[in-house]
C-alpha positions as CSV (number, residue, x, y, z in Angstrom):
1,X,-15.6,15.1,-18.6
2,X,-19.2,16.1,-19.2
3,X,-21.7,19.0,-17.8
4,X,-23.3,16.7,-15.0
5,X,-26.6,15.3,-15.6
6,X,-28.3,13.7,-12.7
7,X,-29.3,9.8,-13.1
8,X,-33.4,9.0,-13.7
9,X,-33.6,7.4,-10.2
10,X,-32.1,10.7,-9.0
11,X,-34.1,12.9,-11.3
12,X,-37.2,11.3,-9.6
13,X,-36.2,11.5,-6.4
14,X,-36.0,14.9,-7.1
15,X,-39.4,15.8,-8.1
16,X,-40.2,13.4,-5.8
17,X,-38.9,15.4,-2.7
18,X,-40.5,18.8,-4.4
19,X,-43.6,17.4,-4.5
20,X,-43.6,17.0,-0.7
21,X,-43.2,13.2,-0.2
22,X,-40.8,12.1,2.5
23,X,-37.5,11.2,0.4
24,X,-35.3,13.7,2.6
25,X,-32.9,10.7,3.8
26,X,-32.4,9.0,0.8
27,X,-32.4,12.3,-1.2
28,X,-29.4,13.6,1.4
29,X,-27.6,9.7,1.4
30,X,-27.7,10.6,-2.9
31,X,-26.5,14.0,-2.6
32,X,-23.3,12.4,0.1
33,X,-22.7,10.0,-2.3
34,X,-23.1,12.1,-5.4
35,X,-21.3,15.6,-4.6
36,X,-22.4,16.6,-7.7
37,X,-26.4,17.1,-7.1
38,X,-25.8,19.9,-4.9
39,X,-25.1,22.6,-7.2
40,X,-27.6,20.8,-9.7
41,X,-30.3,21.3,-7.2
42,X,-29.2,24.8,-6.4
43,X,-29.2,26.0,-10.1
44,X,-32.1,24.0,-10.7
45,X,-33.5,26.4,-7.8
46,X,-32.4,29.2,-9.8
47,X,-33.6,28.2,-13.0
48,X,-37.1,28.2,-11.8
49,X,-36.9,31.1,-10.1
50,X,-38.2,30.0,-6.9
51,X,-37.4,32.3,-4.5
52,X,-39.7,34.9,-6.1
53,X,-42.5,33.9,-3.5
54,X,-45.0,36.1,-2.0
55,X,-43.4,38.9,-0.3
56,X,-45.8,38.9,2.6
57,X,-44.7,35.5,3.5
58,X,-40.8,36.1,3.0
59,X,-40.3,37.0,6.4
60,X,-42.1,34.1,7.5
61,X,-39.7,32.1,5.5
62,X,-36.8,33.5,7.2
63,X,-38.1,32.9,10.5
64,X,-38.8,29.6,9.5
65,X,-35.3,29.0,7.9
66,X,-33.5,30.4,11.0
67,X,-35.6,28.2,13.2
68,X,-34.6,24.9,11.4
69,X,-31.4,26.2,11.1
70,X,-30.8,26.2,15.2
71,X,-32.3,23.2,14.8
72,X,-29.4,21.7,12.5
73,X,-26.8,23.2,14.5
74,X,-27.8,21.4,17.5
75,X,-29.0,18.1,15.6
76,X,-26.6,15.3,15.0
77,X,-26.1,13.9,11.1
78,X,-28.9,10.9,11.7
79,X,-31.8,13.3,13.0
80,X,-31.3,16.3,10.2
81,X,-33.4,14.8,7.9
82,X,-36.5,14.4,10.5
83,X,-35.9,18.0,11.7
84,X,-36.4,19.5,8.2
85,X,-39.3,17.1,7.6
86,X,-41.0,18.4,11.2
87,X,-40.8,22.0,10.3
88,X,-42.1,21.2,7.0
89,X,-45.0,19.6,7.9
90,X,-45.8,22.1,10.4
91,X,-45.7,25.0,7.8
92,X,-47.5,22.3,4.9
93,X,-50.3,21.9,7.9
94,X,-51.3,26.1,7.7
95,X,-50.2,26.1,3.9
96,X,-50.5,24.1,0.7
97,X,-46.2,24.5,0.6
98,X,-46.6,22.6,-2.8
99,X,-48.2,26.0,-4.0
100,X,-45.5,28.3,-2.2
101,X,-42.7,28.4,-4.5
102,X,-41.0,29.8,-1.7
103,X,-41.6,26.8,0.6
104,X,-40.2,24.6,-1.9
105,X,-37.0,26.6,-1.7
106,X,-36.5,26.8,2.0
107,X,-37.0,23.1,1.9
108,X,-34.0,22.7,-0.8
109,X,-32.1,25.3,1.2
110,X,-32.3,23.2,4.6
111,X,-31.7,20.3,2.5
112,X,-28.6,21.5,1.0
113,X,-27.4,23.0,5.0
114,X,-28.2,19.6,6.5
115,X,-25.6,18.0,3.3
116,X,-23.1,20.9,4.5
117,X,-23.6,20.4,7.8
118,X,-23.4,16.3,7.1
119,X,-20.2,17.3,5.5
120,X,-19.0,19.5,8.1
121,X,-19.6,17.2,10.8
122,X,-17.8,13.8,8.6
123,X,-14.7,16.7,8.2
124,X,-14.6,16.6,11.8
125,X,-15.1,12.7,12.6
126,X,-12.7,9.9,11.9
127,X,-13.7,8.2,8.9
128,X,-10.4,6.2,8.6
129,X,-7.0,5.2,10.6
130,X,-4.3,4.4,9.9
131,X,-3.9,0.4,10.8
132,X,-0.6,-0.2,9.0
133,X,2.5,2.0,8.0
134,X,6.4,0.6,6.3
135,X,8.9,2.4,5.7
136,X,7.3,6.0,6.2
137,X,9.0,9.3,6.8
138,X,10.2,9.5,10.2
139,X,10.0,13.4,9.9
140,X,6.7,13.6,9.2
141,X,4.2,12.1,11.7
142,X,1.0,12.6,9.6
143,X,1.0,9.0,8.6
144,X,1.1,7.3,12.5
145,X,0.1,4.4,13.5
146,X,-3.7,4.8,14.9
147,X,-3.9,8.1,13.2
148,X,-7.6,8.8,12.4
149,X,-8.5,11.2,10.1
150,X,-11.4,13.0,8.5
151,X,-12.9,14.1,5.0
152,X,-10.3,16.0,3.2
153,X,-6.9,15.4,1.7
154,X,-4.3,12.9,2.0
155,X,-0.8,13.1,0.4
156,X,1.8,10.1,1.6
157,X,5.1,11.1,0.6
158,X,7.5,8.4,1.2
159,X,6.8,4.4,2.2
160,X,3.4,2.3,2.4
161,X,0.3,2.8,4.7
162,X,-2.5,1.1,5.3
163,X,-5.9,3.1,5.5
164,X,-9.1,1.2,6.6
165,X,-12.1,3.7,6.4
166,X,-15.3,3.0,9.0
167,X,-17.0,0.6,6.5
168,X,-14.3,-1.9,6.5
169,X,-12.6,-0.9,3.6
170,X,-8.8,-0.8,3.4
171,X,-6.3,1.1,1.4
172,X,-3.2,0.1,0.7
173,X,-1.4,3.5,-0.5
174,X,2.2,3.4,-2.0
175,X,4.1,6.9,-2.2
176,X,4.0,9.1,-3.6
177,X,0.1,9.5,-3.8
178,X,-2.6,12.2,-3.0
179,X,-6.3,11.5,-2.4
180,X,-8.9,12.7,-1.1
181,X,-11.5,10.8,1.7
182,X,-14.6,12.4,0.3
183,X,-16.8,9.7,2.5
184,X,-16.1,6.3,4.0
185,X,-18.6,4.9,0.4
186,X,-16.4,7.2,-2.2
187,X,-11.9,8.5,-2.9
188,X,-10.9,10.8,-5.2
189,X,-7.7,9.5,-6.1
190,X,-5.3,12.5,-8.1
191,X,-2.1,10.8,-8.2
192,X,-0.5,7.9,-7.6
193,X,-0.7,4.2,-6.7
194,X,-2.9,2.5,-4.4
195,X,-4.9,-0.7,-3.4
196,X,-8.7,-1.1,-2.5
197,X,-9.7,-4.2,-0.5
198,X,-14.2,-4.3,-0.3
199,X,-15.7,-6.3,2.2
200,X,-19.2,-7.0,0.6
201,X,-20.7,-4.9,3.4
202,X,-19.2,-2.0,1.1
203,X,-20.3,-2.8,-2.8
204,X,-20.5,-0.4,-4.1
205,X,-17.7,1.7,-3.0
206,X,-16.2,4.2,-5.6
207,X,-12.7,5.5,-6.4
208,X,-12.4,8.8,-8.9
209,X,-9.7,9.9,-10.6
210,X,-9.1,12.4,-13.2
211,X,-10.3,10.1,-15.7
212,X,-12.2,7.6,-14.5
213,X,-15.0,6.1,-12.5
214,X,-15.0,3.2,-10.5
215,X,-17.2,1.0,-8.8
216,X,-16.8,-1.6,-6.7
217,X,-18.9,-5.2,-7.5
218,X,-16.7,-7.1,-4.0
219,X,-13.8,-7.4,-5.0
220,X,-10.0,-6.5,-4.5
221,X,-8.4,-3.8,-7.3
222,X,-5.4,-1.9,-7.8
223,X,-5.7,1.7,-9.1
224,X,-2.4,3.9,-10.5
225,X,-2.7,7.5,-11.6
226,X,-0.2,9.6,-13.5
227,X,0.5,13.2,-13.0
228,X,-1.5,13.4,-16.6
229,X,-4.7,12.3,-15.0
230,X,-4.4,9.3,-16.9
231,X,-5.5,6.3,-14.9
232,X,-5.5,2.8,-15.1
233,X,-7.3,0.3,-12.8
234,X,-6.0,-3.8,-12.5
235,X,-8.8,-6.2,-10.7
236,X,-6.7,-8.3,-8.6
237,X,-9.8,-10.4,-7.1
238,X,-13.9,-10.4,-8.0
239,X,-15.0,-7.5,-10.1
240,X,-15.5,-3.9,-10.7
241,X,-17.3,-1.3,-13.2
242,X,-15.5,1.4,-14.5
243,X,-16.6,4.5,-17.1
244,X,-14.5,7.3,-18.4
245,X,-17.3,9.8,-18.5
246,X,-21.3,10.0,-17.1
247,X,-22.3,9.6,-20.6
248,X,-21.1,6.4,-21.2
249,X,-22.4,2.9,-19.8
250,X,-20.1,1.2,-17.5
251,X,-18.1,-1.4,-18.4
252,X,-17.5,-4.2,-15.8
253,X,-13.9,-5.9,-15.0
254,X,-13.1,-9.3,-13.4
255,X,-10.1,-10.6,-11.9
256,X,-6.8,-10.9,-13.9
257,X,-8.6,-7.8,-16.2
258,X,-7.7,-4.3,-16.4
259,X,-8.7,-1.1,-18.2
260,X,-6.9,2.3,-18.7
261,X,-8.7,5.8,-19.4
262,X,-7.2,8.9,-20.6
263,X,-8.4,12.4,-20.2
264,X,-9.7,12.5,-23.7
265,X,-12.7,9.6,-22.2
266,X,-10.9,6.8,-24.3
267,X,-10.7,3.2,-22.7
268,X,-8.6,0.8,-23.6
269,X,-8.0,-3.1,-22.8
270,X,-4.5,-3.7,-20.9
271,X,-2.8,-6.4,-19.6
272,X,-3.2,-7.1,-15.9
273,X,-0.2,-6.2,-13.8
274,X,-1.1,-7.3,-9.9
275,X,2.6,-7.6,-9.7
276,X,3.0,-3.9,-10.0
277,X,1.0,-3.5,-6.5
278,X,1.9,-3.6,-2.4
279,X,-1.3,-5.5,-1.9
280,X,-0.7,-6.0,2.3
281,X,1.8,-4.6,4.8
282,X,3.7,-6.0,7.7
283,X,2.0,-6.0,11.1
284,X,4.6,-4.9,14.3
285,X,7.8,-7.0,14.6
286,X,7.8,-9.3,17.4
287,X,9.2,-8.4,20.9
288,X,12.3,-9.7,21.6
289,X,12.8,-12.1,18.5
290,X,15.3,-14.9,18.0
291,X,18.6,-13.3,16.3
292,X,22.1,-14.6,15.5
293,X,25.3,-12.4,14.6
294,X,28.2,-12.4,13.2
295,X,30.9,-9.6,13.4
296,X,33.6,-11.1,11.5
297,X,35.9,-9.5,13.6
298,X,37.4,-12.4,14.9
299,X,39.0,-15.4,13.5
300,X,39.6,-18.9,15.1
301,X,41.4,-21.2,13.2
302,X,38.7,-21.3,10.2
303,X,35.9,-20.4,12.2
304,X,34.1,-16.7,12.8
305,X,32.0,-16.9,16.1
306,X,28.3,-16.0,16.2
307,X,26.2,-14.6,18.8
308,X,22.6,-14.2,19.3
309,X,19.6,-14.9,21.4
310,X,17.5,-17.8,21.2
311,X,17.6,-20.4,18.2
312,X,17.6,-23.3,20.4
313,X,20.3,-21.9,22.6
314,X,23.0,-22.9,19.8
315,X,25.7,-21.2,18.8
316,X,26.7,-21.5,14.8
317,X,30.2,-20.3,13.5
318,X,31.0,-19.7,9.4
319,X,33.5,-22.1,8.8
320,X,35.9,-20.9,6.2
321,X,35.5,-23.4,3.4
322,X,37.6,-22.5,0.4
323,X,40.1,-25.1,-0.9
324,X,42.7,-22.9,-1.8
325,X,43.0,-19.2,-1.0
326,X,41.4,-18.4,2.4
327,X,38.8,-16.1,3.3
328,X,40.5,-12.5,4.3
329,X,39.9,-9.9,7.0
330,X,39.8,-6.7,6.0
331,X,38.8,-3.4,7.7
332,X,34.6,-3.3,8.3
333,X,32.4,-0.7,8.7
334,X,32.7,-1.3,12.3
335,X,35.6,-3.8,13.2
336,X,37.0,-6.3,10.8
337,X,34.7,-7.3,7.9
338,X,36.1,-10.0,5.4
339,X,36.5,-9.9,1.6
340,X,35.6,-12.7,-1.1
341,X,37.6,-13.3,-3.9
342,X,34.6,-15.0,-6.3
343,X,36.9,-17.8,-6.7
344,X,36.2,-20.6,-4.2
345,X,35.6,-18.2,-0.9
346,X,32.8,-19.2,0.5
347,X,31.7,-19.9,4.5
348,X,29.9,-22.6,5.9
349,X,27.5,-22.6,9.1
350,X,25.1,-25.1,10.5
351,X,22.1,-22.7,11.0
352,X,19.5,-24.2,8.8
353,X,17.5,-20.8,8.3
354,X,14.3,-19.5,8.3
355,X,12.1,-21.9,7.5
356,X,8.7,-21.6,4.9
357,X,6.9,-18.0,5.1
358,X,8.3,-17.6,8.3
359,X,8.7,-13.5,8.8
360,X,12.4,-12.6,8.8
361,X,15.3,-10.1,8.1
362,X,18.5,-10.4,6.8
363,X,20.9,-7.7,6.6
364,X,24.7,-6.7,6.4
365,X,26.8,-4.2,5.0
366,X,28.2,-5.0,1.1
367,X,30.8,-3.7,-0.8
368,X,30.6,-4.8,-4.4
369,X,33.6,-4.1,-7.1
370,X,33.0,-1.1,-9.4
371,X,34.3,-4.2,-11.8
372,X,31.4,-6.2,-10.6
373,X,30.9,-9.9,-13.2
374,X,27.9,-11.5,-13.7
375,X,29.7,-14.7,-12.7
376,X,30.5,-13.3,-9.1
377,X,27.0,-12.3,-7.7
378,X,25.3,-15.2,-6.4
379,X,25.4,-16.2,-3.1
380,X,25.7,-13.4,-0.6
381,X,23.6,-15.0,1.5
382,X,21.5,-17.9,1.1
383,X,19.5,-21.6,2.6
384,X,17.1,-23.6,1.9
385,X,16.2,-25.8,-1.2
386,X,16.5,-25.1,-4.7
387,X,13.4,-25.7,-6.4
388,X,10.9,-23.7,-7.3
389,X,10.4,-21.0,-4.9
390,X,12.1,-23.2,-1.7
391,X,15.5,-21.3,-1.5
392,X,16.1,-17.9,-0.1
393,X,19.4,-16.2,-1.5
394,X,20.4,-12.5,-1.2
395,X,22.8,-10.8,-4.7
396,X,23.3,-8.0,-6.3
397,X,21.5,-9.1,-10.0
398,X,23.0,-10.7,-12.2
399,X,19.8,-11.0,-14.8
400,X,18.9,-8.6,-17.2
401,X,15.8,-10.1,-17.7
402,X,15.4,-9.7,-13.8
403,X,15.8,-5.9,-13.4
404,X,19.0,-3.9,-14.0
405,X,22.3,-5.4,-13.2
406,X,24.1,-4.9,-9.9
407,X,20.8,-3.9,-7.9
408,X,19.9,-5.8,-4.7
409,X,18.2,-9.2,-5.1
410,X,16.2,-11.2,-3.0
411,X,15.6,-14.6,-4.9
412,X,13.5,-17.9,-4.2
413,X,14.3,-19.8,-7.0
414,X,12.4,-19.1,-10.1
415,X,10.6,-15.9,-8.0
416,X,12.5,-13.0,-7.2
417,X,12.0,-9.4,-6.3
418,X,14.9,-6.8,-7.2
419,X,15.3,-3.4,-5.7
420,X,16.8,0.4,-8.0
421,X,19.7,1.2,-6.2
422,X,23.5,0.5,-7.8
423,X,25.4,-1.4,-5.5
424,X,28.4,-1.7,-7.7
425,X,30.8,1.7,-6.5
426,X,32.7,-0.3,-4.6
427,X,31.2,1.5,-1.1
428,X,30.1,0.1,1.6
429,X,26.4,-0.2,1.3
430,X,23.7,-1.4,4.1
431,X,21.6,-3.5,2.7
432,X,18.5,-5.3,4.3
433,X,15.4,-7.9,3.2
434,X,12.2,-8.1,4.8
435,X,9.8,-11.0,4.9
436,X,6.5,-10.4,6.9
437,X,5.1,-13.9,6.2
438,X,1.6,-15.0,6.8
439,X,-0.6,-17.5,5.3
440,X,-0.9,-15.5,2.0
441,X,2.9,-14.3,1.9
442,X,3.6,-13.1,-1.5
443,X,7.4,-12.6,-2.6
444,X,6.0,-9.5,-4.5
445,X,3.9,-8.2,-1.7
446,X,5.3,-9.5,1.4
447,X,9.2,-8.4,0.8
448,X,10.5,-5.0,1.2
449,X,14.2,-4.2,0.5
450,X,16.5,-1.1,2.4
451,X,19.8,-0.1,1.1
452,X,21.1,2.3,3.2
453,X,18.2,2.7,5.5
454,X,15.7,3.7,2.6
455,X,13.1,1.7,1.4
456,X,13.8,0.6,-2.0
457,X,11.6,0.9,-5.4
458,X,11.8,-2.7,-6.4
459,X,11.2,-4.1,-10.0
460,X,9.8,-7.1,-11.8
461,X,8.4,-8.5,-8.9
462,X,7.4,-12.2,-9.2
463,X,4.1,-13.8,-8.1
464,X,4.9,-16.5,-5.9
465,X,4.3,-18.0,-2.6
466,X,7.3,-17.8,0.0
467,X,8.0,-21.7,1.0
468,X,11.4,-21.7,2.0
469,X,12.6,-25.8,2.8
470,X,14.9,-26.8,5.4
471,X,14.1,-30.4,6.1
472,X,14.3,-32.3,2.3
473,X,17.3,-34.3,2.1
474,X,18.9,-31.4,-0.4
475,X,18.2,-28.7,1.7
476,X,21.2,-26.7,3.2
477,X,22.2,-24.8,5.5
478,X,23.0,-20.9,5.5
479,X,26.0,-20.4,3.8
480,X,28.0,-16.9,2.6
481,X,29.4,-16.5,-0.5
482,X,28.6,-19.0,-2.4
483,X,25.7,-19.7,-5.1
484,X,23.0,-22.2,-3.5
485,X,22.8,-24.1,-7.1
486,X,26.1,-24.6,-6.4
487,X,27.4,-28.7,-7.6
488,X,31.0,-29.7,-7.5
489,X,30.6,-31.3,-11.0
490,X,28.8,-28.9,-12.8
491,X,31.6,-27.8,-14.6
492,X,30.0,-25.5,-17.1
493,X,28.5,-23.5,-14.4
494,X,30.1,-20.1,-13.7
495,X,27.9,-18.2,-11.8
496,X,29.7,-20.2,-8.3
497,X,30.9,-17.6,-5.8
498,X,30.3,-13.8,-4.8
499,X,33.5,-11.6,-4.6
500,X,33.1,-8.2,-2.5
501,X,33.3,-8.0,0.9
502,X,30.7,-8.7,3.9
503,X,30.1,-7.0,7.4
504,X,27.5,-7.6,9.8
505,X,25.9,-9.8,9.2
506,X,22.1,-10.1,11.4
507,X,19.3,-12.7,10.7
508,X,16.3,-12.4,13.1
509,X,13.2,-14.7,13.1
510,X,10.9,-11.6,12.7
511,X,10.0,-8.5,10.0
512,X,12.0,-5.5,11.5
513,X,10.8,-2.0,11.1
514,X,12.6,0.3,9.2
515,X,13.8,2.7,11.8
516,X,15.1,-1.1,13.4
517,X,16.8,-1.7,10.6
518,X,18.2,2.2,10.2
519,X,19.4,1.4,13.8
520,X,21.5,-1.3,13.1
521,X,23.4,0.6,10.3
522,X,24.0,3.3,12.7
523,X,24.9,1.8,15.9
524,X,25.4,-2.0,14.8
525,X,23.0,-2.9,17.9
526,X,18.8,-2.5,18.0
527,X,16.9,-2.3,20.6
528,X,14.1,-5.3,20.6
């Protein structure tokens, strides 16, 4: 990056302010928004050589200094600027201060103590809270919910969380990322991924990074930084402006646009990626949700009970449906569990699901064969409709063009999201999907996936809105272990049934937390 050279608008406001017209508050609102003018101003100071005043009147300069300085201690941040002006025009009153040299430097010292003390006293304020947090590390409470927090440096090591800063704007951070709240109008982001959402209250707001420069026009924009420095930022609604260096003009960005910088202060044109982003998190889970349950771990005639609270006060048993070999019980994680042989296992139930963006969670234990087939993955769980984006069917993925084979797959039909972790070790393996819902629920921004109780990095995330269908005349009803595309005449269809086993199996009509969801693979029971 280049030596710093002050804009002409700040260049005049400059000589403005030396040459005693009253520009203090928008020269200090400058200097706050551009760290940078401070040490300009104080070598320009220097330069000129303005402290070599009239020795007789040094002393009064000192006593003058320390009197405004009292002055700032005491002053709050909104009357600093009038308490400098005061003094000064007391001391202009017995003095022509535009021909004391050393008046003009008192004046840029209190200037530059009322930034520090601005700066001291933002430090010490909240500027943001934390509104939102998923999946964060229960070890370290630095990331709470309602935590407020000052200037200085944030570093979010595991999960989301959801900043909003005192002017309305909210950051959506993904871990690992470090940043640093500079003011509620400017980030410096040194690594990692986040989101900025910009009421139009806050134009103008600016993210840094190593490499970059970016403002806000109102608009919505994901940025990601790489332990290089190099950055890239992807404008996911309304429009930004973005340089590489000072020297060079901005360049603006609109929606479905994106630029990446590099150290060296080269730009180049990249394709959009708003899939690549969490854009929102999930709000708290609702008290005391609707849930059903089934064990497995015990069998009448073809039929495993379920339990639960609420869903119209119904009970729905999984009704062993396979034509030839029957479903088996095998030991579970806790209890029985039962094991399907990806040849015609498959149970029936007549719980009709979750229905449309509805927030939910569906989890279970899996144990998938070490000799896992493409052709026996569908259908751990599923309902609804399949057409586009109206189903809702849990596998480990079967699509390389999806995301790597055998990882944990939450799939709408034509939209899917799929998670990093192996399932196929033949292990038991905790596995849970998350749907937050809402108006504007996204399967690549409203879905987080668990295995084990940790949150998962997902991959090739689809944009599409969650409408899961219960009430067309094709929809059906939950079913385990068998593919929802599922049609007893299509013949050269393979990919039918799942084979591994299944244990514990929860839906609830709400988005559970992860320490919920780590409470259920512990103790098999959470507390709601």
């Amino acid at each position: 990056m280049q030596t710093f050279e002050p804009t002409k608008q700040q260049q005049a406001l400059i000589a403005a302010y030396l040459a005693g017209e009253d520009v203090s508050e928008r020269l200090l609102k400058e200097i706050k928004r551009e760290p940078e003018l401070l040490p300009y101003i104080a070598t320009l100071v220097a330069q000129d050589r303005l402290l070599a005043g009239e020795v007789d009147t040094a002393e009064s300069s000192q006593l003058f200094c320390r009197e405004v300085q009292e002055n700032i201690e005491s002053a709050n941040t909104t009357s600093l600027s009038n308490v400098i002006n005061e003094r000064l025009l007391e001391r202009q009153n017995a003095n022509n201060w535009v021909n004391k040299p050393w008046l003009m430097a008192a004046s840029i010292f209190l200037l530059m103590g009322a930034v520090f003390t601005m700066s001291f006293i933002e430090g010490q304020r909240g500027i943001a809270t934390v509104t939102k947090v998923a999946a964060t590390s229960t070890i370290d409470p630095f990331f709470s919910l309602g935590k407020a927090f000052g200037a200085g440096e944030l570093h979010l090591s595991e999960g989301y969380s959801e900043v909003t800063l005192e002017n309305g704007v909210v950051l959506v951070l993904e871990a690992p990322v470090s940043l640093t709240l500079n003011s509620p109008d400017r980030v410096t982001v040194s690594q990692g991924r986040l989101v900025a959402r910009v009421p139009k209250n806050a134009i103008g707001f600016r993210i840094d990074t190593p490499s970059a420069e970016i403002v806000d026009l109102g608009t919505e924009f994901g940025v990601d930084v790489s332990q290089s420095g190099d950055s890239q930022v992807h404008v996911l609604e309304g429009e930004i402006k973005a340089r590489a260096d000072r020297s060079q003009s901005f360049q603006h960005v609109k929606k479905d646009e994106a630029l990446a910088f590099n150290l060296a202060d080269k730009i180049e044109q990249i394709a959009n990626q708003p899939k690549a982003f969490m854009r929102v998190l999930p709000g708290n889970s609702a008290v005391r949700p609707n849930f059903l349950h089934w064990s497995f771990d015990e069998r009448e005639s073809q039929l495993f009970a379920s339990r639960g609270r609420g869903m119209s006060a119904k009970s729905y048993p999984a009704k062993d449906e396979s034509e030839f070999e029957p479903v088996m019980q095998i030991n579970g994680v806790f209890g029985n569990a039962i094991a399907l042989n990806g040849e015609g296992n498959w149970l029936s139930t007549e719980y009709p699901g979750v229905a449309n963006d509805n927030p939910r969670t569906v989890s279970f234990w899996v144990k998938v064969p070490q000799d896992f087939s493409i052709d026996n993955a569908y259908g751990i769980v599923s309902w609804g409709l399949q057409q586009n984006y109206a189903s809702w069917q849990i596998s480990p993925n079967p699509e390389l063009s999806n995301g790597e084979i055998g990882r944990l797959r939450i799939g709408t039909y034509n939209a899917q999201v799929v998670g990093s972790t192996d399932l196929r070790d033949g292990k038991w393996h905790h596995v849970a999907v998350v749907l937050y819902g809402g108006e504007s629920s996204n399967i690549s921004t409203h879905v987080l996936l668990f295995v084990d109780g940790k949150l998962e990095k997902t991959q090739n995330k689809s944009i599409a809105k969650v409408n899961t269908q219960l009430n067309h005349p094709d929809s059906r009803p939950l079913s385990v272990g068998r593919n929802i595309g599922y049609h007893p005449h299509a013949d050269h269809e393979t990919q039918n049934y799942f084979k591994g086993a299944i244990d514990e199996l929860y839906i609830f009509e709400a988005a559970l937390t992860q320490a919920q969801i780590q409470a259920l693979m512990k103790e098999n029971s959470v507390n709601l």
